[in-house]
C-alpha positions as CSV (number, residue, x, y, z in Angstrom):
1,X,71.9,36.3,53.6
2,X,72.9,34.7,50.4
3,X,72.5,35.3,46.2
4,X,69.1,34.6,46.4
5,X,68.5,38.0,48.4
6,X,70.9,40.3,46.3
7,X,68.9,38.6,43.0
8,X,65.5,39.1,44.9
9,X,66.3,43.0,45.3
10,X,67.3,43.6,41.7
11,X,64.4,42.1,40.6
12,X,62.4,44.6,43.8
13,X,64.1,47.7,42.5
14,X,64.0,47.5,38.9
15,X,60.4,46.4,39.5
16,X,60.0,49.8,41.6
17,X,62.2,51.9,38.5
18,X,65.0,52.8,41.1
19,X,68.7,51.6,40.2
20,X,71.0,49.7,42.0
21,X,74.6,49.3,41.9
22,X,76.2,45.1,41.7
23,X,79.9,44.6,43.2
24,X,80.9,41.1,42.2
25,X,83.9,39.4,42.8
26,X,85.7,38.7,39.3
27,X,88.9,37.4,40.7
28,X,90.6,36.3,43.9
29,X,94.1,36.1,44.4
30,X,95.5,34.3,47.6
31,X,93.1,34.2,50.8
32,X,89.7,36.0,50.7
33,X,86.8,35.9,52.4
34,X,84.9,35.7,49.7
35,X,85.5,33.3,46.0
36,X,85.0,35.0,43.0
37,X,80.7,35.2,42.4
38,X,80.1,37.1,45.2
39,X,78.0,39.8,45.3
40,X,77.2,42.7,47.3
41,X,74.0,45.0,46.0
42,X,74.2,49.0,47.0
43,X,71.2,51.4,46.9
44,X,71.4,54.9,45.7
45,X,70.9,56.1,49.7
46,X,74.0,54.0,50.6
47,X,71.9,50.8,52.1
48,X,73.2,47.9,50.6
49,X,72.4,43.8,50.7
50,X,75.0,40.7,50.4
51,X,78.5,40.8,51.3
52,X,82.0,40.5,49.5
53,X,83.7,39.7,52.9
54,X,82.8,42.9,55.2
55,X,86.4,45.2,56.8
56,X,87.3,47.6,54.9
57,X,87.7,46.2,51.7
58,X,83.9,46.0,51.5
59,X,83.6,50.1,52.4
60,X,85.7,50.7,49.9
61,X,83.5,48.9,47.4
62,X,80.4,50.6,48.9
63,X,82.2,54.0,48.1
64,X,83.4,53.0,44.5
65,X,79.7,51.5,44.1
66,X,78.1,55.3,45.0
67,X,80.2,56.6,42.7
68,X,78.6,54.3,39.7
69,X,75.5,55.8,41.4
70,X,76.5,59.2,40.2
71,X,78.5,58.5,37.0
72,X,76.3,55.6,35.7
73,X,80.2,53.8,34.7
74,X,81.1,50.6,35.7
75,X,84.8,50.2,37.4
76,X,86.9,47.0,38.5
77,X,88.2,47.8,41.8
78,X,91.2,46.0,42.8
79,X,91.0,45.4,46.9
80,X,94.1,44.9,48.7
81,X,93.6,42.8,52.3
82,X,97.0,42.6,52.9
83,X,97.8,45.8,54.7
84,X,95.7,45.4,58.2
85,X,94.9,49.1,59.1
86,X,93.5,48.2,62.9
87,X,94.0,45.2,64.9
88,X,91.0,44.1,64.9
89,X,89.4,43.8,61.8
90,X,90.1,39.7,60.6
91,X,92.7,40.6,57.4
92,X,92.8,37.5,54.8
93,X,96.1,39.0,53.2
94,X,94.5,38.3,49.6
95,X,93.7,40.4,46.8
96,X,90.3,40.4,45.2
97,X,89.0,42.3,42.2
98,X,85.4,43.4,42.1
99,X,83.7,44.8,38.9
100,X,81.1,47.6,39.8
101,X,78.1,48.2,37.7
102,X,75.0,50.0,37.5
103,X,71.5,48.2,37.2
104,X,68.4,49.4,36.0
């Protein structure tokens, strides 16, 4: 699953007229799963392609990214992976901004 894919749906769903919603990391700040450049492509119904580095920090980019759905504006959401909120999910203890914006 890599850019190729996220750029191969863009290209899909503006070819079909529907819209689609690109998180990209802009900035990483100590340990992340992801470097800055990745991308993570959300469909209006919530189905999404890519990964910025899964856990939690990646739902709450899903949720910020159905919200550009709706408002059609572009955000930078600032992720915080240095508060673990279960034991198991594999916290990096960076912080990563992602800038959210609406396609097509």
């Amino acid at each position: 699953m890599g850019m190729d894919e996220v750029f191969r749906e863009i290209q899909r769903s503006l070819g079909a007229g529907e819209a689609v919603v690109v998180a990209t990391v802009a900035e990483t700040r100590g340990s992340t799963p992801r470097r800055p450049g990745a991308r993570l492509l959300v469909r209006a119904d919530g189905t999404f392609c890519g990964t910025i580095g899964g856990g939690c920090g990646e739902a709450e980019v899903i949720y910020e990214a159905m919200e550009t759905h709706k408002d059609g504006r572009p955000r930078l959401v600032d992720v915080d992976l240095t508060n673990p909120i279960d034991g198991e999910d594999k916290i990096c203890g960076g912080v990563m901004k992602v800038f959210v914006e609406r396609i097509g």
